[in-house]
C-alpha positions in Angstrom: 0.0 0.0 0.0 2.7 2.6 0.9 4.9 1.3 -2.3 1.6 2.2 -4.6 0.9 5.7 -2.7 4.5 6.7 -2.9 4.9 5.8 -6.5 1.7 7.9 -7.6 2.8 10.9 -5.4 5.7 10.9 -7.5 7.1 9.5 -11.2 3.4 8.5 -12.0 2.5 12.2 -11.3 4.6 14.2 -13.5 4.9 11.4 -16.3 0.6 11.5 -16.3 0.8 15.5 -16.5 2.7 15.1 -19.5 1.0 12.4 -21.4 -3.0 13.0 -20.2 -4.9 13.9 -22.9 -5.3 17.7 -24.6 -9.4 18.6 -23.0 -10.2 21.7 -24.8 -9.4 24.7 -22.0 -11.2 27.4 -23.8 -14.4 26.9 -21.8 -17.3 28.9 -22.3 -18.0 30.5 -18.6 -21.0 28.6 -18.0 -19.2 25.0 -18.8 -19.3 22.6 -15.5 -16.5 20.0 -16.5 -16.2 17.1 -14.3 -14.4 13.5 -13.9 -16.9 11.2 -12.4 -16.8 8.3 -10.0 -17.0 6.1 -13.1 -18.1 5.8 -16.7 -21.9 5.8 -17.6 -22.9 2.7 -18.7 -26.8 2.6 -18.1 -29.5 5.7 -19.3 -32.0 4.0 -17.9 -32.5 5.2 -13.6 -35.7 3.0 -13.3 -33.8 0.0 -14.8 -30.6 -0.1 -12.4 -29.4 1.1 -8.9 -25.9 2.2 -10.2 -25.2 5.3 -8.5 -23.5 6.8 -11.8 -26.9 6.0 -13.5 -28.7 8.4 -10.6 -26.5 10.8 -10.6 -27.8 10.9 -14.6 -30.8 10.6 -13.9 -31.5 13.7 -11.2 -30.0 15.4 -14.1 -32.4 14.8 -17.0 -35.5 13.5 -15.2 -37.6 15.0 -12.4 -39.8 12.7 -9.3 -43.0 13.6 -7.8 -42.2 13.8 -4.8 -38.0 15.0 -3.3 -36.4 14.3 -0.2 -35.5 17.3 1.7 -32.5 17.5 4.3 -33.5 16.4 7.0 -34.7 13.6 5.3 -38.3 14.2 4.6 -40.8 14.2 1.5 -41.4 17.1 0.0 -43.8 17.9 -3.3 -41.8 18.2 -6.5 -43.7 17.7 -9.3 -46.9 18.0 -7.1 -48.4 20.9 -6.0 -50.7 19.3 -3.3 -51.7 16.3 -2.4 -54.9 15.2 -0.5 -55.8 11.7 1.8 -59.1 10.2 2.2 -60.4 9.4 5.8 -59.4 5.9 5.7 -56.1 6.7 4.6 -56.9 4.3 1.1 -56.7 6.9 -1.5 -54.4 9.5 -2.2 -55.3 12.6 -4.8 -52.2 14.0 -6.6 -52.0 17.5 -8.5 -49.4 18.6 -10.7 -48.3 21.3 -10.5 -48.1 23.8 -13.8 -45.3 24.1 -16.0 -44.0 20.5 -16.6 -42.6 19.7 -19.8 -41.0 17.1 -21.4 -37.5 17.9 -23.3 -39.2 16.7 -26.5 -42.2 20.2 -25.9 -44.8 18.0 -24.7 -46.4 18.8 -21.5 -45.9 16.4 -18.6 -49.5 14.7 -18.1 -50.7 12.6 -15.2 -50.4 9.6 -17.6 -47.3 9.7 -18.2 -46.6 10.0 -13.9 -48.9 6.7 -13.9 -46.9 4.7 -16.7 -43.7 5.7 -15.0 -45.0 4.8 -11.3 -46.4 1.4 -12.6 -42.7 0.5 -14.3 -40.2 2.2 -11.5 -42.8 -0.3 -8.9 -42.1 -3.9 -10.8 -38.1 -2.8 -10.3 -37.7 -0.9 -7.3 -38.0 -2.0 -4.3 -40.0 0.1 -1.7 -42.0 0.5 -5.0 -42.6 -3.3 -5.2 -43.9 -2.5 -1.5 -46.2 0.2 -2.9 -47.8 -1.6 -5.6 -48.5 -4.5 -3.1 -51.1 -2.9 -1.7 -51.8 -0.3 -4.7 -55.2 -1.6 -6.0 -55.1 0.9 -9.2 -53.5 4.2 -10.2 -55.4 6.4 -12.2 -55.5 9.5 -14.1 -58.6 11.1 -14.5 -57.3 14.3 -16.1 -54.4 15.5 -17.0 -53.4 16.7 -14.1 -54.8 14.5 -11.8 -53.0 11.2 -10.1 -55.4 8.8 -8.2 -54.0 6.0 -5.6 -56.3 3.8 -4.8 -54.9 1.4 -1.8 -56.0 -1.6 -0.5 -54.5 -0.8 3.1 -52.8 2.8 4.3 -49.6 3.5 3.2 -47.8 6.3 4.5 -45.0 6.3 2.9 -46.7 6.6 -0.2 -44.5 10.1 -0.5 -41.4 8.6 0.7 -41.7 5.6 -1.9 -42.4 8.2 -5.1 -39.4 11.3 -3.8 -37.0 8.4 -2.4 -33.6 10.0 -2.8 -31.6 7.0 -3.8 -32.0 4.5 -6.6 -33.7 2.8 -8.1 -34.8 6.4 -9.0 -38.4 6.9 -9.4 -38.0 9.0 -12.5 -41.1 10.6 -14.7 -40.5 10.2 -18.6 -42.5 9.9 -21.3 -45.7 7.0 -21.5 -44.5 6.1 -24.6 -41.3 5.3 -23.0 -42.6 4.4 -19.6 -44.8 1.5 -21.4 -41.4 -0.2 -22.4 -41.6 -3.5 -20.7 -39.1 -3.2 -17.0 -36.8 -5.8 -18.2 -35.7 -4.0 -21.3 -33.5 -0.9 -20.3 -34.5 2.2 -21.9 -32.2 3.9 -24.4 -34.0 7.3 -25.8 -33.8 9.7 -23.0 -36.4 12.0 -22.4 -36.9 13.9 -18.9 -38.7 17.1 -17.8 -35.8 17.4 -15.7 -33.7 20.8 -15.5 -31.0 19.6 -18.3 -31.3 17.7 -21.8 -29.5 14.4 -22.5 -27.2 15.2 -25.3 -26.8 11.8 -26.7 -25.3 12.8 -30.1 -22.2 14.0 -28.2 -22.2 10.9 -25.9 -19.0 8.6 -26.4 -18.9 5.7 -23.8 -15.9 5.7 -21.8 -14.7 8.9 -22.6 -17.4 11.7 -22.3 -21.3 12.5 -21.2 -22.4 15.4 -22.1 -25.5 17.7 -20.9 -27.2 21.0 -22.1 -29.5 22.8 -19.3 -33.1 22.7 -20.5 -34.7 26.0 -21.1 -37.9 25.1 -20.6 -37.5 24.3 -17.0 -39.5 25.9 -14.4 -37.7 25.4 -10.7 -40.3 25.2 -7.7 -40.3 28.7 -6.1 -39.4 27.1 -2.9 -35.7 27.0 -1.1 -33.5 24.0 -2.6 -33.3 21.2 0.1 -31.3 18.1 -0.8 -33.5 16.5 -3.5 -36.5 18.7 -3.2 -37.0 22.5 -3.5 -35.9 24.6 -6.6 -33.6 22.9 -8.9 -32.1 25.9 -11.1 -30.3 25.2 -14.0 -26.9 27.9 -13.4 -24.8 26.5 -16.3 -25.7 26.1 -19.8 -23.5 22.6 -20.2 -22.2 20.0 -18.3 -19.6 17.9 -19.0 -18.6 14.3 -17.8 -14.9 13.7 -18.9 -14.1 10.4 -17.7 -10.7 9.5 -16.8 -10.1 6.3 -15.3 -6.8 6.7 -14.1 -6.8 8.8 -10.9 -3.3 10.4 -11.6 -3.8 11.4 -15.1 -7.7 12.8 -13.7 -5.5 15.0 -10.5 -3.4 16.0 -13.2 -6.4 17.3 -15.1 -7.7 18.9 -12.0 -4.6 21.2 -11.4 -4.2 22.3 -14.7 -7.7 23.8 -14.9 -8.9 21.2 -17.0 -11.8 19.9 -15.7 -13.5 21.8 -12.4 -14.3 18.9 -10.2 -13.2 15.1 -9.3 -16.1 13.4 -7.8 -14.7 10.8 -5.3 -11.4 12.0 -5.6 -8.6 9.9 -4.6 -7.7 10.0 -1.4 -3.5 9.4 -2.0 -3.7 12.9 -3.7 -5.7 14.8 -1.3 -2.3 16.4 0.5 -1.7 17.3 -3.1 -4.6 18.8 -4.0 -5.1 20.5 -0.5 -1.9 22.2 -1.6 -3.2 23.9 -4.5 -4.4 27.8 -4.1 -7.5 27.3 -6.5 -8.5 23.8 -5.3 -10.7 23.0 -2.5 -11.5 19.3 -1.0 -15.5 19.1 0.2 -15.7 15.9 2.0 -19.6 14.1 1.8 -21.9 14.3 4.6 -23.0 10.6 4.8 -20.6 7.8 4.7 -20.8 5.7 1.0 -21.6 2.0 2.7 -19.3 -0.5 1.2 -20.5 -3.9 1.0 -19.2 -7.2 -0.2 -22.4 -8.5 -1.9 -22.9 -12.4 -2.2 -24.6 -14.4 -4.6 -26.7 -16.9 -2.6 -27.7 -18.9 -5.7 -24.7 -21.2 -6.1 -21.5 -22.7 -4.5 -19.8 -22.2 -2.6 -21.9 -19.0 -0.5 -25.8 -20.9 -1.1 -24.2 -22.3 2.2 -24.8 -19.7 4.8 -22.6 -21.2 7.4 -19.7 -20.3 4.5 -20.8 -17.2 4.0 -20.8 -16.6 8.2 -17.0 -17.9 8.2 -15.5 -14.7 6.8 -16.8 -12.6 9.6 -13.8 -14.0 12.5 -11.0 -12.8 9.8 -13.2 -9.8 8.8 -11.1 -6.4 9.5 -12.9 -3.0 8.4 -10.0 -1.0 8.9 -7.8 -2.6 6.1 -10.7 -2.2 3.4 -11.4 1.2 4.9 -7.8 2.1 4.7 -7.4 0.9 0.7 -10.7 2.5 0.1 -11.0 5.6 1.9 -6.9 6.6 2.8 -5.1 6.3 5.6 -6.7 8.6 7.9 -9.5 6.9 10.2 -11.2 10.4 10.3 -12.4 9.8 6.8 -14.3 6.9 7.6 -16.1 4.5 9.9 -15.6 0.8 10.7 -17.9 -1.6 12.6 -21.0 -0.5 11.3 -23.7 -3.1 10.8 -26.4 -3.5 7.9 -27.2 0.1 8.0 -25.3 2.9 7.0 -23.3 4.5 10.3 -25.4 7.9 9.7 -28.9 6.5 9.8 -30.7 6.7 12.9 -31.7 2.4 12.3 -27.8 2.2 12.8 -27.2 0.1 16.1 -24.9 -2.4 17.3 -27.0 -5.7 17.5 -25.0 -8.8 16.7 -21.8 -6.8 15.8 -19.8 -8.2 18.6 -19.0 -10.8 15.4 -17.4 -7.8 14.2 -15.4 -6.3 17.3 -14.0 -9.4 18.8 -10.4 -10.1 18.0 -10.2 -11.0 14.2 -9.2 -14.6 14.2 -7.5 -16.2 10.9 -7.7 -19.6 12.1 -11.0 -19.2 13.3 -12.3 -19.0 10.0 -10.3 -21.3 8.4 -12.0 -23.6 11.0 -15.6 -22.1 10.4 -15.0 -23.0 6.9 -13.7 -26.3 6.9 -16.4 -27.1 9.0 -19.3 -25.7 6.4 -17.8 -28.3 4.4 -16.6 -26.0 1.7 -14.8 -28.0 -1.1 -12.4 -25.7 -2.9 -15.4 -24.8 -5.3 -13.8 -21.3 -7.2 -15.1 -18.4 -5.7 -15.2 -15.2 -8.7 -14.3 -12.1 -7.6 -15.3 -9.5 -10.0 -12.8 -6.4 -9.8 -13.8 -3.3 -10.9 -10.3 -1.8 -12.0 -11.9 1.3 -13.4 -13.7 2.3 -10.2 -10.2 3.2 -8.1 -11.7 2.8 -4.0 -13.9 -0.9 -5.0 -11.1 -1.6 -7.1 -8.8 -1.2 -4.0 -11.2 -3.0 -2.1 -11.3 -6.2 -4.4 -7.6 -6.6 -3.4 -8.0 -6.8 0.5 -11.1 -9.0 -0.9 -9.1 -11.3 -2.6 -6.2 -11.9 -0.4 -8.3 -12.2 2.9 -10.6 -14.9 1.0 -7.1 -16.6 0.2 -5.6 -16.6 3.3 -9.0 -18.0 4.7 -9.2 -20.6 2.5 -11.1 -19.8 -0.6 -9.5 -20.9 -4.1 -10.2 -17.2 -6.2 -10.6 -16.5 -9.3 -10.2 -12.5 -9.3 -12.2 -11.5 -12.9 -10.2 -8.0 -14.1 -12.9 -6.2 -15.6 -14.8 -2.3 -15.4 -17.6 -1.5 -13.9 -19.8 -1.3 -16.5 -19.5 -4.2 -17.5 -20.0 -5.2 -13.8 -23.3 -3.3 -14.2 -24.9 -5.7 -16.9 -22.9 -8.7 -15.2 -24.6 -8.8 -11.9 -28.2 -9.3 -13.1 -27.3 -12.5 -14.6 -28.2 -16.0 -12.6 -26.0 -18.2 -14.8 -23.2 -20.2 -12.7 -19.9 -18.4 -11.6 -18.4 -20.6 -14.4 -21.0 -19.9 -17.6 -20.3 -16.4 -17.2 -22.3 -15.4 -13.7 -20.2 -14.5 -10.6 -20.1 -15.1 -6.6 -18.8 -11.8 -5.3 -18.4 -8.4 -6.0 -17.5 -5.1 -4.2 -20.1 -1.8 -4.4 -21.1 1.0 -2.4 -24.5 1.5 -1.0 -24.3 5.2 -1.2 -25.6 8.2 1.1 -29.3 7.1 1.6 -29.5 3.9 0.0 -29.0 1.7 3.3 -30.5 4.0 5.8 -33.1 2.2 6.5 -35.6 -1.2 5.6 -37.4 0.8 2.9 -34.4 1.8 1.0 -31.8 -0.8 1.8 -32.8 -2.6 -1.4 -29.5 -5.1 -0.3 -31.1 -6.2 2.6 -34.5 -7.4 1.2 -35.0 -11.0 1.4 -37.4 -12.3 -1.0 -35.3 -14.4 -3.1 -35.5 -14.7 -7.1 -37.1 -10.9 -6.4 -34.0 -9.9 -4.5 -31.5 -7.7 -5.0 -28.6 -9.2 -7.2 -27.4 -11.8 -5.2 -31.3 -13.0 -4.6 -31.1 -14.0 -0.6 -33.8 -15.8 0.4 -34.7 -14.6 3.8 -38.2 -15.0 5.1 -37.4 -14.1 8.6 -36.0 -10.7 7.4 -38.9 -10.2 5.0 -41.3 -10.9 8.0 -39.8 -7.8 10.2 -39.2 -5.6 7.2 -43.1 -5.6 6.6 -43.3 -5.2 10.4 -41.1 -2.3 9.9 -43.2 -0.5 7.5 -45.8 -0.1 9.6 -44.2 0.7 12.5 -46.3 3.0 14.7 -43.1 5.3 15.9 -39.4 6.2 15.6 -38.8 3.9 18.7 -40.6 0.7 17.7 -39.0 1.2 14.1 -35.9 1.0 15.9 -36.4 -2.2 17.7 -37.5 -3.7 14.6 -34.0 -2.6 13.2 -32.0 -4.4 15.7 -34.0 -7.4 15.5 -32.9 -7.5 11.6 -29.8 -6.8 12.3 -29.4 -9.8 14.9 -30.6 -11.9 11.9 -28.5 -10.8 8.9 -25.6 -11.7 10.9 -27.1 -14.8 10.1 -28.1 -15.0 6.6 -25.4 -12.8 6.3 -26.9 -10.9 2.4 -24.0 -9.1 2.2 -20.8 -8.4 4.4 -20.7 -4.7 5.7 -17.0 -3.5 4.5 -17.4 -0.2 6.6 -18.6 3.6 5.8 -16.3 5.9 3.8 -16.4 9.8 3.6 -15.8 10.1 0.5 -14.6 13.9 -1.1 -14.5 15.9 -3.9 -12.0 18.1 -5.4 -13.0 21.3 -6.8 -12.3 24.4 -8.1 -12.7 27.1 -6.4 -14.7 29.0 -9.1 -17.7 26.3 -8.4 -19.8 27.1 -6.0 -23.0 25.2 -4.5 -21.8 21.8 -5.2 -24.4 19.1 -3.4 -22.0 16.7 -1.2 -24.3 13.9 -0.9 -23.7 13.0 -4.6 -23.0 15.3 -7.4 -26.4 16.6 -8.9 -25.6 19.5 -11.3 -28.7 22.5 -10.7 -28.0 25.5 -8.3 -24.3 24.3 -9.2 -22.3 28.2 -10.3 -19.3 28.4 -12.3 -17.5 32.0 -12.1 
C-alpha cells in the first residue's frame, strides 16, 4: 500500500501530466467540467441502482415527490396532495409548467406509466404496488391512488432520494416493458441528455433545459428549486486517478467526484482547489450471490466474519486517515438513525484467521472457485477487491479474481448463470448516502429471493420484520424492529458490511453550490 501511494505521489505524477490527454481549455463560462466516480454505462435510472446511472438521472429526469434534508418528502412535481379518511386513497396535482425535453407537457399519464414501471423494479415501490389496487389518471393533471391498506409512505416511496430512482418520462417510454433498459432519453428534468455527443468511456455530455420551471421554494437536498446555473455539463471520464488530478490542477476539468484520497495532500496544496468531504458515509458492502456454491451455504458465508477487519478495506478504500471513515457499522449505513450495534460483537471481537479457516472447513466448503469480480476502473472498489481477494485466500477460498470495469459489472450482476458460464459469486459496491438507511431503502437487505437484490437472498425471517417495519407505529418501535434485523442478517449474512467511507470531492474554487451527498448538477455556479 505505501509502495503504490508513494509511486503515484511521484514518477506516476509528473509522467501523467505530461501524457494525459489535450481537453479543450477554452471553456465557455458557463461550462461545468467534471471526472466522475466512473463511466456511464446505463441511461435507464428505473432499470438499475448504479449510482453513476442516478447521478444521470437527477439530471435529466424530475420525481413527484424529493427528499428534503433532514430527510423528509417534500412535493416536487406536485403541488398538493390530499388523503381520504381511511387513509386508502391519495389525490395527486401537478403542479403547472412541466414539460418534457421533446415540448410535450408532462400529463398525469405519463406520472402513472412511469410509477407502474419504476414499482415492478424498485423495491419500496414493489412494497407500494402491493397494496396499490389501481393508479389512475382522470385528467391531465390529476393522479389517483387507490390502496387496499394505508400507506404512508406513499410520498417517501415516489421522492426516495436514492436509486432505483423513481423518475417521470414519457408514457410512450414508460410502457417499455421493465426488463428491457431504456435507451431514448427523455426527462422534464432541468438539463437535456445530449446523446449525439455521448462517447462511452470517454465523455457525457449535458445542455440545461430551457424550458424548465424550478419550484419557487428554497432547494433542500432533492426537493425545492432545482435551477439550472450553467448552460452545459460535461462528464470527462478519466479512469486513471493520476492522469484525472493532473487534469484537475491544470484547470482542466472543475471537479473530481470521489477523488482519490492518496492525492488529497496534493490537492489541498493547490491555491485554486478545494476538497468538500460528503456528509454521509458511501456503505461499502461485499455483496454475495446466494444462488450457487460455494456461498448458497450460509454457514460459509458466516466464516468470513472472525477474519473480517474493516480497517484494512477502509484504509485501501478511503486513505489512511481513520477520520475519513467509519468501521464496525452493521447492515445500515453508520449515519442512519436504524444504525445500532446488534450482533456486531462478530465484528469487534479479536479477528481470528484460524477461526475462519475452522468455520469454513467445517461448512464443508470444497475448494469450489469463488469469482471475484474487480472493478479496476472504479479506483476505491477496485482497491477493495484486493484486500477481498487476499483475505478470501488466506482463509481458505480458491479465487478467481475476474479484471474487468464496472460497466460491464453493471450488466454482469443481473445475470443467474453459474460463476463458471459467465455469472459470478462476489463483488465489491457501495451502497451510497441514503441507500441503506433504512428497511425501505436498503434494497440489499431485502430478502425475497428470485425478487432480491442481485445476489437473490432468500430470507423470510428478514422479510417478516421488514413488513413489520413498514408499519411501524413510531421512531422507537422502528428502531427495535431494526435491531432485531440486524441480529438476523448476521445470520443470513446478504451481504458483508465492509465499513462507511467519507468520500470527497476536489473542486475548483470557481464552483460554487456543489451538493456533497452526490454530485447533482442544478443550483451548481461556475464563475
Amino acid at each position: 500500500m505505501m509502495k503504490r501511494r508513494t509511486l503515484l505521489k511521484s514518477a506516476t505524477v509528473g509522467a501523467a501530466i505530461l501524457g494525459m490527454p489535450k481537453f479543450a481549455t477554452a471553456q465557455a463560462k458557463s461550462v461545468l467540467r467534471i471526472v466522475p466516480h466512473t463511466d456511464l454505462a446505463v441511461v435507464d435510472p428505473i432499470w438499475t441502482s448504479a449510482l453513476i446511472t442516478l447521478e444521470h438521472g437527477y439530471a435529466v429526469f424530475d420525481t413527484l415527490y424529493g427528499t428534503d434534508e433532514t430527510f423528509k418528502p417534500r412535493p416536487q412535481m406536485v403541488s398538493e396532495h390530499t388523503v381520504s379518511a381511511d387513509g386508502l386513497t391519495w389525490t395527486l396535482t401537478l403542479r403547472d409548467g412541466l414539460m418534457f425535453h421533446d415540448g410535450n407537457p408532462v400529463r398525469a399519464r405519463d406520472a402513472v406509466a412511469s410509477v407502474k414501471r419504476w414499482g415492478k423494479r424498485d423495491v419500496l415501490g414493489r412494497e407500494l404496488m402491493s397494496v396499490t389496487k389501481e393508479i389512475t389518471a382522470p385528467d391531465d393533471k390529476t393522479i389517483v391512488f387507490t390502496l387496499t391498506r394505508p400507506f404512508p409512505l406513499l410520498p417517501a416511496a415516489l421522492g426516495k432520494p436514492s436509486a432505483n430512482m423513481p423518475a417521470i418520462m414519457p408514457e410512450r417510454l414508460a410502457n417499455i416493458d421493465d426488463q428491457t433498459q431504456i435507451k431514448e432519453v427523455v426527462g422534464s428534468g432541468p438539463f437535456k441528455f445530449v446523446a449525439k455527443e455521448w462517447v462511452a468511456g470517454s465523455k457525457v455530455v449535458y445542455e440545461k433545459f430551457d424550458g424548465y420551471v424550478p419550484r419557487k421554494d428554497a432547494a433542500s437536498f432533492t426537493a425545492g428549486a432545482k435551477a439550472p446555473k450553467v448552460d452545459r455539463v460535461e462528464w470527462v471520464v478519466i479512469p486513471d486517478v493520476a492522469t484525472a488530478a493532473s487534469a484537475l490542477m491544470a484547470g482542466e476539468v472543475d471537479v473530481w467526484e470521489k477523488a482519490s484520497p492518496d492525492f488529497l495532500p496534493m490537492i489541498e496544496a493547490q491555491a485554486n482547489i478545494r476538497s468538500e468531504t460528503g456528509t454521509i458515509p458511501d456503505f461499502y458492502v461485499l455483496r454475495i450471490n446466494h444462488l450457487h456454491p460455494p456461498f448458497n451455504n450460509p454457514a460459509i458465508r458466516r466464516a468470513v466474519l472472525p477474519a473480517l477487519d474493516q480497517s484494512l478495506f477502509m484504509t485501501a478504500i478511503g486513505g489512511s486517515d481513520p477520520r475519513g471513515w467509519v468501521t464496525n457499522p452493521g447492515f445500515f449505513n453508520p449515519a442512519s438513525p436504524m444504525a445500532n450495534d446488534a450482533g456486531s460483537k462478530v465484528l469487534t471481537s479479536p479477528r481470528s484467521m484460524d477461526a475462519a479457516r475452522k468455520a469454513l472447513k467445517d461448512a464443508g466448503y470444497d475448494g469450489t472457485p469463488v469469482v471475484l469480480l474487480d472493478p479496476q476502473d472504479v479506483s476505491a472498489s477496485h482497491a477493495g477487491t484486493l484486500v477481498a481477494a487476499e483475505l478470501l485466500r488466506q482463509i481458505g477460498f480458491k479465487v478467481d479474481q475476474q479484471a474487468t470495469d464496472w460497466g460491464t459489472i453493471v450488466q454482469r450482476r443481473t445475470s443467474k448463470a453459474a460463476p463458471a458460464q459467465g455469472g459470478w459469486n462476489m463483488f465489491i459496491t457501495a451502497l451510497s448516502s441514503t441507500g441503506a438507511f433504512d428497511p425501505s431503502l436498503n434494497f440489499a437487505l431485502r430478502g425475497n429471493g428470485q425478487n432480491a437484490w442481485f445476489g437473490w437472498p432468500d430470507m423470510p425471517k428478514i422479510e417478516e420484520l421488514r413488513q413489520k417495519w413498514l408499519y411501524a407505529p413510531d421512531l422507537q418501535a422502528q428502531k427495535d424492529i431494526c435491531r432485531e434485523i440486524q441480529e438476523q442478517a448476521f445470520q443470513d449474512m446478504p451481504y458483508i458490511p465492509l465499513g462507511g467511507v467519507l468520500s470527497f470531492n476536489a473542486v475548483n474554487k470557481r464552483v460554487s453550490n456543489l451538493p456533497r451527498e452526490y454530485i447533482r448538477f442544478y443550483n451548481v455556479e461556475v464563475k
